[in-house]
C-alpha positions as CSV (number, residue, x, y, z in Angstrom):
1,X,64.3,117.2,34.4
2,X,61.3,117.4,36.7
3,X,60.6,115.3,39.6
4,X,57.1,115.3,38.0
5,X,55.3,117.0,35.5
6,X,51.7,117.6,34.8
7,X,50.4,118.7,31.4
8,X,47.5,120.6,30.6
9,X,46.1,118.1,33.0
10,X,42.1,117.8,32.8
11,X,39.4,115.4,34.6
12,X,35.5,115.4,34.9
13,X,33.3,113.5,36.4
14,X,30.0,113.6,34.4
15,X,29.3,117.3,33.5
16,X,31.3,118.7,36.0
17,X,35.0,119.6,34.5
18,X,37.2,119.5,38.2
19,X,40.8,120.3,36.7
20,X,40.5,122.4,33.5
21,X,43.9,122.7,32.0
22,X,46.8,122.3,35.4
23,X,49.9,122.9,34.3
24,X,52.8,122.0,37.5
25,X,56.2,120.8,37.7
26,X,58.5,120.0,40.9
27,X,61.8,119.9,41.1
28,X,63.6,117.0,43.0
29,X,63.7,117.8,47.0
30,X,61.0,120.3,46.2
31,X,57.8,120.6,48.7
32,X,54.8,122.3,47.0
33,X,51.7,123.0,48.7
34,X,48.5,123.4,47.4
35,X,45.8,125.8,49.4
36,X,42.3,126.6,48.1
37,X,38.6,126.2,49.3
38,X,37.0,122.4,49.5
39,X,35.9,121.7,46.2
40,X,39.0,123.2,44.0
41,X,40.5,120.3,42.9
42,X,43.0,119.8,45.4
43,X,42.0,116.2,46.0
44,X,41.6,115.4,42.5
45,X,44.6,116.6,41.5
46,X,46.8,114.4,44.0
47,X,44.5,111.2,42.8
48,X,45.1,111.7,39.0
49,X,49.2,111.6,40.0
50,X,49.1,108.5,41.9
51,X,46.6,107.1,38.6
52,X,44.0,106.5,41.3
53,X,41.9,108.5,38.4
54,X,42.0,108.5,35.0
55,X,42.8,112.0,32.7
56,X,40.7,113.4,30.5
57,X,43.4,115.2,28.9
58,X,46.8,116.1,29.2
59,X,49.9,114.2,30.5
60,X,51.9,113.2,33.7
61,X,55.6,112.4,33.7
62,X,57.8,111.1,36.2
63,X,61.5,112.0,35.9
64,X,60.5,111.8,32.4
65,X,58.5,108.7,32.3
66,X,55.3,109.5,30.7
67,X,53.0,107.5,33.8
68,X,49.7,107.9,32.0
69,X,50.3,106.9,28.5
70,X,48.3,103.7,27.8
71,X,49.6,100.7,29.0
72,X,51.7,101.5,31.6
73,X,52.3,99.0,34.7
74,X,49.9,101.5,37.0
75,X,51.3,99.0,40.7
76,X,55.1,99.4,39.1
77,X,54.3,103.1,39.4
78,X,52.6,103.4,42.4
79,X,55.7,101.9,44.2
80,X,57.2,104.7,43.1
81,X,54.8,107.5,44.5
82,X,53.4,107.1,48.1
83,X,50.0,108.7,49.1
84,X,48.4,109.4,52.2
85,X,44.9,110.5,52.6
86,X,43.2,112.4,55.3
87,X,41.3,108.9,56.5
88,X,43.7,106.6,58.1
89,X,43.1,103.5,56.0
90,X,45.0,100.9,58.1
91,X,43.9,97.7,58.2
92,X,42.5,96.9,61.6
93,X,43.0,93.1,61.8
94,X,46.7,93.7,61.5
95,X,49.2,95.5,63.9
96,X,51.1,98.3,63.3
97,X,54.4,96.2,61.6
98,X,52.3,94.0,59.5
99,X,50.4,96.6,58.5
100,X,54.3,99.0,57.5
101,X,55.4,95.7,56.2
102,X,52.4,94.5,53.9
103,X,53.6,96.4,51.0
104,X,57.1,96.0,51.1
105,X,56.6,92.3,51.1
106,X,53.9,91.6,48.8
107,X,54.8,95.0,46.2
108,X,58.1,94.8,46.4
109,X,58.6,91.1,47.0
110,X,61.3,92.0,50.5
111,X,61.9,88.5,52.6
112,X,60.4,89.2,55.6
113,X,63.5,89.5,57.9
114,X,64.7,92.7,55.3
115,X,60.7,94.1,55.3
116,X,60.7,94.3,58.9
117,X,64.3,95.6,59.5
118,X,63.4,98.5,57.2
119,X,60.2,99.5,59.0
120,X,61.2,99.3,62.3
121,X,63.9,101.7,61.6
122,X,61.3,104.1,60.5
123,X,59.0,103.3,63.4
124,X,61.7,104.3,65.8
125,X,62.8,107.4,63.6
126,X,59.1,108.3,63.9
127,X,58.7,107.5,67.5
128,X,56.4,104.8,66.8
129,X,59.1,101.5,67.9
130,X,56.6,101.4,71.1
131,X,53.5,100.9,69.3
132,X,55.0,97.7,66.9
133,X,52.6,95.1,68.0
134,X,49.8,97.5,69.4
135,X,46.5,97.3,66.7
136,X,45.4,100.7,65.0
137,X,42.4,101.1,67.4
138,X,44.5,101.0,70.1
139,X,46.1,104.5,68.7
140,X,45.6,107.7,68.8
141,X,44.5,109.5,65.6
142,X,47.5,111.0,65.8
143,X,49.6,107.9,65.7
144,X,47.5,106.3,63.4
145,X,48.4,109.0,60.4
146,X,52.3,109.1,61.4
147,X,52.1,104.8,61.0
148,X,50.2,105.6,57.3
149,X,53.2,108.2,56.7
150,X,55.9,105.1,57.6
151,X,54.0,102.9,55.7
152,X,53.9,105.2,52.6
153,X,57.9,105.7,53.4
154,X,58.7,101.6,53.5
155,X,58.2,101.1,50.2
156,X,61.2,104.2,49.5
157,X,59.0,106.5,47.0
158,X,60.3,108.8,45.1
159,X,57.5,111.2,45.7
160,X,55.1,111.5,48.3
161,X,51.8,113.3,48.1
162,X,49.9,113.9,51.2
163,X,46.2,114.4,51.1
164,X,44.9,116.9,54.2
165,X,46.7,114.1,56.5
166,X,45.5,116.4,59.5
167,X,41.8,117.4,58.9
168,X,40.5,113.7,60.4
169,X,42.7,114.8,63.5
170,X,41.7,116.7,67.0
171,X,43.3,119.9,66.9
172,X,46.2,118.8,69.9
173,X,47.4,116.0,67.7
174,X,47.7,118.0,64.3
175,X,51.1,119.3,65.5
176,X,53.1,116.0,66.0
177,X,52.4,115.1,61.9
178,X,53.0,118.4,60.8
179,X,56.7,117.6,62.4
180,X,57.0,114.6,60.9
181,X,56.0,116.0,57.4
182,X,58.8,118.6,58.4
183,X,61.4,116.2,59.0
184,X,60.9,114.5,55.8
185,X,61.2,118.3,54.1
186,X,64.3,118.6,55.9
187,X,65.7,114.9,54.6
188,X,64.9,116.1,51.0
189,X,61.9,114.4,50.3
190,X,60.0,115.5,46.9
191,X,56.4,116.4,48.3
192,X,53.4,117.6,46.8
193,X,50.7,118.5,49.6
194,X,46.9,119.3,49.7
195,X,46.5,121.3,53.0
196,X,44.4,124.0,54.9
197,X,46.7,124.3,57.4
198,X,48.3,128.2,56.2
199,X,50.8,128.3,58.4
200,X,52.6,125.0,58.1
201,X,51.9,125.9,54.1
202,X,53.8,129.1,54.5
203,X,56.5,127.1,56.8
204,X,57.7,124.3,55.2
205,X,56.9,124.7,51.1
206,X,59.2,125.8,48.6
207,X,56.2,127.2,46.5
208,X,52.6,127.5,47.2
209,X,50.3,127.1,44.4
210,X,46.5,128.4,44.9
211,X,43.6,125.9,43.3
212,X,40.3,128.0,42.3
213,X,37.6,126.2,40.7
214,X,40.3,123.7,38.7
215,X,43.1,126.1,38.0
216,X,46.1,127.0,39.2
217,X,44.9,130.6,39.9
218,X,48.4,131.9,41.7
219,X,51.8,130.0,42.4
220,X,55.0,131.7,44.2
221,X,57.2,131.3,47.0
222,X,55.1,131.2,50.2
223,X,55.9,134.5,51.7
224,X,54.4,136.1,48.1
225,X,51.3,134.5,47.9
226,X,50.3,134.5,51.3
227,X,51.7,138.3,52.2
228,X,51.8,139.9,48.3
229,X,48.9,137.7,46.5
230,X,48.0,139.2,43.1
231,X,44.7,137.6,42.2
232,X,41.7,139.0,43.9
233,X,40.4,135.7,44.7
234,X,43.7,134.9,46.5
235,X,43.1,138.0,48.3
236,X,39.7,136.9,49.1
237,X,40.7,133.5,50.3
238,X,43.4,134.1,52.6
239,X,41.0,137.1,54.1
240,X,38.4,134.3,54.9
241,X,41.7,132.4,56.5
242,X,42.7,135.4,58.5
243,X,39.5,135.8,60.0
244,X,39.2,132.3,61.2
245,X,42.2,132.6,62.6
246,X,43.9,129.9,60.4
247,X,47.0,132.5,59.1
């Protein structure tokens, strides 16, 4: 049984048809990343499997859980699936525990003494312990996606999709949340990722999938796709890549 399963997965918005038929499974422990130019349906795609967005058509199961049939308990499912978007979204008013804490207590109903306990461990496995009672402006951007990332990780997902978590990000900080994206790789963590950074892509994922105007265009280990890709617009892609420099 999959991790998670989409199925013949389609969304518009008005006229404009942004997944048109995506067909994707992972595996438990499995990291899949998926590359492609703005506008492919990366975004989307991540959105509809957290049921921040409605489907048109098709079907999304976790371990076998049909999570958009009608009527499901969308919060009990979202405890299960932690997402983390490319903005930050912390709340300012509160400091960094409150703010790792805030869903463990109110989602998952934790007493405080347990809520905290668990995110301070991940604060200090993330190098973050310092920064407890510091507010997010007083962090780097840096810090401010890795306390997201614990934050997602409190509430103990079973899958966590990650959103371009490094494109807000000045280029010296990108490197110190790819390695905590790593780490959790290395612990096992099922992980489904939009990214445009190629080379962390072709590092750390099992399987690279390559999104082209709502499609899955090309999907295949990463050395394939990124050294052997088939399609001509994969070709042409990862071309534009090269000569930015990005691969």
């Amino acid at each position: 049984m999959s991790a998670i399963a989409l199925e013949g997965v389609r969304k518009s918005f008005g006229t404009h048809e942004v997944l048109r038929g995506i067909d994707l499974g992972l595996e438990e422990h499995e990291v899949v990343c998926l590359i492609g130019a703005s506008g492919s349906g990366k975004s989307t795609l991540l959105r509809c499997v957290n049921l921040l967005e409605p489907l048109d058509a098709g079907r999304i199961l976790l371990h076998g859980e049909e999570i958009t049939r009608r009527g499901v308990d969308v919060n009990r499912i979202r405890q299960r699936i932690g997402i983390v978007f490319q903005a930050f979204n912390l709340f300012p008013h509160m400091t960094v525990l409150r703010n790792v804490t805030l869903g463990p207590r109110n989602a998952l109903k934790l007493p405080r003494e347990e809520a905290e306990g668990r995110a301070l461990h991940l604060l200090e496995r993330f190098g973050l312990a310092d920064k407890r009672n510091d507010y997010p402006d007083r962090l780097s951007g840096g810090q401010q996606q890795r306390v997201a990332i614990v934050r997602a990780l409190a509430m103990r997902p079973e899958l966590m999709l990650l959103d371009e978590v490094t494109s807000a990000l000045d280029p010296e900080l990108v490197g110190e949340v790819l390695e905590v994206i790593r780490e959790l790789a290395d612990g096992g963590m099922t992980m489904l990722i939009a990214t445009h950074e190629m080379s962390f892509a072709r590092d750390i994922a099992n399987r690279v999938c390559f999104l082209d105007a709502g499609r899955i265009l090309e999907e295949g280990p990463p050395n394939e796709i990124f050294q052997h890709p088939h399609e001509p617009r994969t070709r042409q892609f990862l071309e534009r890549i090269i000569q930015a420099g990005r691969l």
